[in-house]
Biopython code that builds the backbone (N, CA, C, O; Angstrom):
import numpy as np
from Bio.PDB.StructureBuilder import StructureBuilder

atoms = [
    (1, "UNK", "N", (-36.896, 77.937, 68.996)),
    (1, "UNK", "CA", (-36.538, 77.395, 70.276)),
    (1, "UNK", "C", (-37.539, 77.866, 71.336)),
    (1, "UNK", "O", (-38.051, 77.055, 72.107)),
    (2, "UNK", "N", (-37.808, 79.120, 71.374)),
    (2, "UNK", "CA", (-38.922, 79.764, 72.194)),
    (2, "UNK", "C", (-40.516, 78.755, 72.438)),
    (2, "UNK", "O", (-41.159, 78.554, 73.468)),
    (3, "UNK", "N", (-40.805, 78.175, 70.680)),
    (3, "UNK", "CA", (-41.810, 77.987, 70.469)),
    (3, "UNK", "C", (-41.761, 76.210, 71.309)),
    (3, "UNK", "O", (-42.840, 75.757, 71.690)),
    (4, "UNK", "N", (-40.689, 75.506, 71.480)),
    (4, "UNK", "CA", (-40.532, 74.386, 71.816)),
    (4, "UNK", "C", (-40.578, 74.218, 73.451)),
    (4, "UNK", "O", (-40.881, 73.297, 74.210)),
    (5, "UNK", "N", (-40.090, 75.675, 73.621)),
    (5, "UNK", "CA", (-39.774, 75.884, 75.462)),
    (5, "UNK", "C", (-41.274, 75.927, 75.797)),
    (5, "UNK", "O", (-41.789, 75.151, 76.602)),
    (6, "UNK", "N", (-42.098, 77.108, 74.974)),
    (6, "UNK", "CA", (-43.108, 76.704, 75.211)),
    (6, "UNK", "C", (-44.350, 76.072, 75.773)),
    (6, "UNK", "O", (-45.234, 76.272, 76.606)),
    (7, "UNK", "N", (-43.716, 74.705, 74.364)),
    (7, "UNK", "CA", (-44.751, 73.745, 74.145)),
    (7, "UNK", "C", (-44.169, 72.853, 75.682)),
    (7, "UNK", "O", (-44.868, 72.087, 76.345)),
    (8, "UNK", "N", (-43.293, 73.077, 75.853)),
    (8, "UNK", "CA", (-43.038, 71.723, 77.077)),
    (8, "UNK", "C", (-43.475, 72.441, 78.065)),
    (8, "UNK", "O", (-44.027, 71.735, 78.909)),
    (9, "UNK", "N", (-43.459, 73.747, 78.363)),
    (9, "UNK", "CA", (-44.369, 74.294, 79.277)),
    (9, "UNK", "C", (-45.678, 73.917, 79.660)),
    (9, "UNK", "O", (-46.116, 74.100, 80.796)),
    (10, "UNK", "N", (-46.318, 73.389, 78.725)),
    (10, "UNK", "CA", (-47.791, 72.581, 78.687)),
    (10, "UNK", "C", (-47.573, 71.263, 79.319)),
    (10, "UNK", "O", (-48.580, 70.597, 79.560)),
    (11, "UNK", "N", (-46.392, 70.776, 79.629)),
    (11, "UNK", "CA", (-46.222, 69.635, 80.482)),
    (11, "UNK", "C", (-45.717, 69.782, 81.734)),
    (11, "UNK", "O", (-45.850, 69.029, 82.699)),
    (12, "UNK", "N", (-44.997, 71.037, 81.627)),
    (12, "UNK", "CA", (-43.890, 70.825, 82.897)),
    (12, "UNK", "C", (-44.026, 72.580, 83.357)),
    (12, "UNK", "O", (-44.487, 73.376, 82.538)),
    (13, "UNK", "N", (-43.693, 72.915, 84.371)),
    (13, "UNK", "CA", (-43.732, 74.088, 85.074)),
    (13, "UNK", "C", (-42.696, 74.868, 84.232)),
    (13, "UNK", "O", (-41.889, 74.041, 83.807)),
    (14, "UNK", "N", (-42.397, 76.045, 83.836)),
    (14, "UNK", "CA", (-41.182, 76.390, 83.541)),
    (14, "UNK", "C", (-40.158, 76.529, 84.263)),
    (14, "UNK", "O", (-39.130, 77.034, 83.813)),
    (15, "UNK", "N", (-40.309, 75.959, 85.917)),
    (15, "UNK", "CA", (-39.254, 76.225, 86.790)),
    (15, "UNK", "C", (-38.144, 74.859, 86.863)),
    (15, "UNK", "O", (-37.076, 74.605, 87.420)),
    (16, "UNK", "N", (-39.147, 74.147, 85.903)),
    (16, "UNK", "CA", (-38.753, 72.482, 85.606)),
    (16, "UNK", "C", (-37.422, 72.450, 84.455)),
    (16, "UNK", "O", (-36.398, 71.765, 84.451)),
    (17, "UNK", "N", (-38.118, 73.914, 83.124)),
    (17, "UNK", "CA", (-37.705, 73.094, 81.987)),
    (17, "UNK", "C", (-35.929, 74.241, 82.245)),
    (17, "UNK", "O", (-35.673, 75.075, 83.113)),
    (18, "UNK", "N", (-35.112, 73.760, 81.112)),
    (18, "UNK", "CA", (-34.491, 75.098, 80.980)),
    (18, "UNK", "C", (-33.157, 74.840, 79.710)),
    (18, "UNK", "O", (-33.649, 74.504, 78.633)),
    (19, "UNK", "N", (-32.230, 74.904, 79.697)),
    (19, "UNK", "CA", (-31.831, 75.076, 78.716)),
    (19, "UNK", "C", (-30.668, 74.721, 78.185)),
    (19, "UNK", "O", (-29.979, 75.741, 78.175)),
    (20, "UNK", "N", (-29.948, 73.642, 77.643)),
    (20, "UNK", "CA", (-28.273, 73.116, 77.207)),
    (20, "UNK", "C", (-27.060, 73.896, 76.809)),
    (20, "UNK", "O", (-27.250, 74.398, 75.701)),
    (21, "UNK", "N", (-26.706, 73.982, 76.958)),
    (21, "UNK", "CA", (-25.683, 74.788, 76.884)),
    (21, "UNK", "C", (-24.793, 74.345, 75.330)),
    (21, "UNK", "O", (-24.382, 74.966, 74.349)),
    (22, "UNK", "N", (-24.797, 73.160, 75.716)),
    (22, "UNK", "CA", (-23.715, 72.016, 75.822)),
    (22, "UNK", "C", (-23.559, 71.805, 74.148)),
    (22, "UNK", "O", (-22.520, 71.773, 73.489)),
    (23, "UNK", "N", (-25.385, 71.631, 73.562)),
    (23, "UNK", "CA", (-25.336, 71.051, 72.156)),
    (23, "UNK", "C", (-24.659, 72.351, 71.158)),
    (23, "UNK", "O", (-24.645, 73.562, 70.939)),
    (24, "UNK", "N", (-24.312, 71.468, 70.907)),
    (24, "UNK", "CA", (-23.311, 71.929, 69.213)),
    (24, "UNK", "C", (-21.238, 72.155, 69.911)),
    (24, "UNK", "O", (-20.320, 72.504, 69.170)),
    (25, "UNK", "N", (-21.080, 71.811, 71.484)),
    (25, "UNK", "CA", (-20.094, 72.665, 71.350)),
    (25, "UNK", "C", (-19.413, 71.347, 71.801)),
    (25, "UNK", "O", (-18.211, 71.461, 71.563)),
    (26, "UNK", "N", (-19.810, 69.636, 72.588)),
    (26, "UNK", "CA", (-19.467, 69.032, 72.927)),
    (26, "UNK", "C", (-18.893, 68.095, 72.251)),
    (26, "UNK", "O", (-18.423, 67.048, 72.697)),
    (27, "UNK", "N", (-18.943, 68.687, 70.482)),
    (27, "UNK", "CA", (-18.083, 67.541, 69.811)),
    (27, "UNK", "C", (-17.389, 68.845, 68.660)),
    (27, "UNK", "O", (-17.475, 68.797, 67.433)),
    (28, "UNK", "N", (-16.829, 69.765, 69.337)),
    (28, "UNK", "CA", (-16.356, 70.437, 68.654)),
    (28, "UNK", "C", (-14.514, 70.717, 68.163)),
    (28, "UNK", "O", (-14.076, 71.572, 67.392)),
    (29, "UNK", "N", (-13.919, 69.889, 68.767)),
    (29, "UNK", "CA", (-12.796, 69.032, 68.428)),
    (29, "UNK", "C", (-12.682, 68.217, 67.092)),
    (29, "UNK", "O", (-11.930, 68.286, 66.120)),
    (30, "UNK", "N", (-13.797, 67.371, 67.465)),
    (30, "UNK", "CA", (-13.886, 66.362, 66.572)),
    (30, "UNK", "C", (-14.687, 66.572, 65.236)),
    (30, "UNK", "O", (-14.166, 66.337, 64.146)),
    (31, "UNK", "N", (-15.633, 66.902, 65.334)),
    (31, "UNK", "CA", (-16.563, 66.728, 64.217)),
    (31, "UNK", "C", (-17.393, 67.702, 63.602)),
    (31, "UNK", "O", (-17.937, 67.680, 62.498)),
    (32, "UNK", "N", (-17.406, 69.005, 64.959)),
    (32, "UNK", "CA", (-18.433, 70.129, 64.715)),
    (32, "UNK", "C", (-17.174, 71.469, 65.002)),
    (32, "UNK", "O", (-17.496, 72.249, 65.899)),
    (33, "UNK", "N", (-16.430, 71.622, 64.619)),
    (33, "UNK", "CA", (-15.558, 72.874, 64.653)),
    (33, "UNK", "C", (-16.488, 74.430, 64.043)),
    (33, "UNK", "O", (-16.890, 74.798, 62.939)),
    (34, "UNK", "N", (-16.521, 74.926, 65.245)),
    (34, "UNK", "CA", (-16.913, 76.158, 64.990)),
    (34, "UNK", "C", (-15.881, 77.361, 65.551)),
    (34, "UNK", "O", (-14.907, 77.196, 66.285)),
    (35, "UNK", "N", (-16.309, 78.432, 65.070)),
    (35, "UNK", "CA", (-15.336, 79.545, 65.351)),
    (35, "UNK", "C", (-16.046, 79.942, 66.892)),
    (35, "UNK", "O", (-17.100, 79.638, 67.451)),
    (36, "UNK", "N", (-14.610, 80.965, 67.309)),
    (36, "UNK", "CA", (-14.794, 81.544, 68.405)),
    (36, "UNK", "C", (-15.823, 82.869, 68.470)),
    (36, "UNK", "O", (-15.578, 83.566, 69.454)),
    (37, "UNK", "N", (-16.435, 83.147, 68.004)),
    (37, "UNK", "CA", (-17.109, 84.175, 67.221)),
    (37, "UNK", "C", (-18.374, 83.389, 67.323)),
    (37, "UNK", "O", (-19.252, 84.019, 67.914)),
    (38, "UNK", "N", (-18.733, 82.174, 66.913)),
    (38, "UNK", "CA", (-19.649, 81.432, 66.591)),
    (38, "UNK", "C", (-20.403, 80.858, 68.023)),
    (38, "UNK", "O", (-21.603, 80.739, 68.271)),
    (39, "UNK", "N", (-19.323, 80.584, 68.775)),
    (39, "UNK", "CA", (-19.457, 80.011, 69.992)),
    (39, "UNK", "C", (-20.098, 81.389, 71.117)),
    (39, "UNK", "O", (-21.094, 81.309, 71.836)),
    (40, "UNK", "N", (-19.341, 82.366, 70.994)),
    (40, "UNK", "CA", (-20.057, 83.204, 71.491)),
    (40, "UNK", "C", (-21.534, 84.068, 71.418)),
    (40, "UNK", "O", (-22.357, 84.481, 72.235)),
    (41, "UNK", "N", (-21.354, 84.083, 69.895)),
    (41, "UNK", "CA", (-23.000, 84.321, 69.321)),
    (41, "UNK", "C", (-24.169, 83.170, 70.272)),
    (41, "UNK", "O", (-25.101, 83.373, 71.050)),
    (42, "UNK", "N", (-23.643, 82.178, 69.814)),
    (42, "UNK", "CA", (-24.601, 81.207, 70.823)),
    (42, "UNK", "C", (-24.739, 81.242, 72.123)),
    (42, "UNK", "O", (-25.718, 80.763, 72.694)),
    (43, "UNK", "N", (-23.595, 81.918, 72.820)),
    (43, "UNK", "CA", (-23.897, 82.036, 74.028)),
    (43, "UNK", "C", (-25.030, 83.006, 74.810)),
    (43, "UNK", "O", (-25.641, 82.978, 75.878)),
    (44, "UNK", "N", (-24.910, 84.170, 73.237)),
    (44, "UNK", "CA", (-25.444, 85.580, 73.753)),
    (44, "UNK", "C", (-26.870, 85.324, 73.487)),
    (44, "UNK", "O", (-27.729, 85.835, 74.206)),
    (45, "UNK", "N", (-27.282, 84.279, 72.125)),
    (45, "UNK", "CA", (-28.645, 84.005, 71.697)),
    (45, "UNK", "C", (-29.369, 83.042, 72.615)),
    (45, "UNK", "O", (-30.585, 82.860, 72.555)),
    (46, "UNK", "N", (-28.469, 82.367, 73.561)),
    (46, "UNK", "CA", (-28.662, 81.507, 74.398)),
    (46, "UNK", "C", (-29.288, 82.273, 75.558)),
    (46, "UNK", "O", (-30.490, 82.241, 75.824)),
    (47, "UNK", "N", (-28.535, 82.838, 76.102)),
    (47, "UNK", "CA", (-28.814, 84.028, 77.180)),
    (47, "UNK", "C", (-29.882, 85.084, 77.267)),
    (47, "UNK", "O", (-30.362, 85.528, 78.310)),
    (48, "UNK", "N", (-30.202, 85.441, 75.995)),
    (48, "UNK", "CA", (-31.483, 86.383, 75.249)),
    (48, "UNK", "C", (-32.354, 85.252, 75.467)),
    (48, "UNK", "O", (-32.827, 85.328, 76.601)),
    (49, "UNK", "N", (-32.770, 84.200, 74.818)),
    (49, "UNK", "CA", (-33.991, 83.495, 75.266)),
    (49, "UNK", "C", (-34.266, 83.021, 76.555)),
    (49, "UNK", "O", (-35.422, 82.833, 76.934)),
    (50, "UNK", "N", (-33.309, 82.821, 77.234)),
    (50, "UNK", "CA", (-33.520, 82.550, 79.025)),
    (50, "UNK", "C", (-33.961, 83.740, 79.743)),
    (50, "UNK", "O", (-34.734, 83.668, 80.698)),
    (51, "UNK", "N", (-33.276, 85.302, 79.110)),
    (51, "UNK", "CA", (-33.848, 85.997, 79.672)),
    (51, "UNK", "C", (-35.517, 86.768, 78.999)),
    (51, "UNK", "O", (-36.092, 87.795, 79.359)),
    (52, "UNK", "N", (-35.792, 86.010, 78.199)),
    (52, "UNK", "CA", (-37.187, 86.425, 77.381)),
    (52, "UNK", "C", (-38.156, 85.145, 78.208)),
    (52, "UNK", "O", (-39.350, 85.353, 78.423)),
    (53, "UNK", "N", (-37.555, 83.958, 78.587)),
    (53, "UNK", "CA", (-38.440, 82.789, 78.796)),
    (53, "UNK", "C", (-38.945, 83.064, 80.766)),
    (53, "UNK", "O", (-40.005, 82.915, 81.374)),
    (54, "UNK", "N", (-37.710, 83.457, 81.134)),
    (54, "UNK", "CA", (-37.843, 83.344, 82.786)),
    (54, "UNK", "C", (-37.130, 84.757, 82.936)),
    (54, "UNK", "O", (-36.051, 84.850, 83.521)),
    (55, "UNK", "N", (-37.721, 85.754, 82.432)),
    (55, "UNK", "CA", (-37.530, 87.058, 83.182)),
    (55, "UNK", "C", (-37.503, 87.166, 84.927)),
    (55, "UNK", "O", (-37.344, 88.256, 85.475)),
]
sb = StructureBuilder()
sb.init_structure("model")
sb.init_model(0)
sb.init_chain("A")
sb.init_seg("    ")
for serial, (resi, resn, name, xyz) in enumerate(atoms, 1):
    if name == "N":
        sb.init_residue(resn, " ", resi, " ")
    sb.init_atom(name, np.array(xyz, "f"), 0.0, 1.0, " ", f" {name:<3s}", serial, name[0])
structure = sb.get_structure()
């Protein structure tokens, strides 16, 4: 993910790009059931690369 934030950096400012929250958890009712455990891991791995990308 780092390596993709990156690459769009070569197009766009990094003050431009930033980051979804959203994917994997917006069809998680229906089709993508993950644990609560799971959901939070992503939040924290989510949070670690925002704070590695835009210290």
């Amino acid at each position: 993910m780092i390596a993709q934030i990156e690459q769009a950096a070569n197009y766009l400012p990094l003050a431009q790009l930033g980051l979804c929250l959203q994917s994997g958890f917006a069809s998680m009712e229906e089709g993508n059931r993950i644990s609560y455990d799971t959901q939070w891991k992503k939040l924290k791995l989510m949070n670690e690369i925002a704070q590695q990308i835009w210290r």
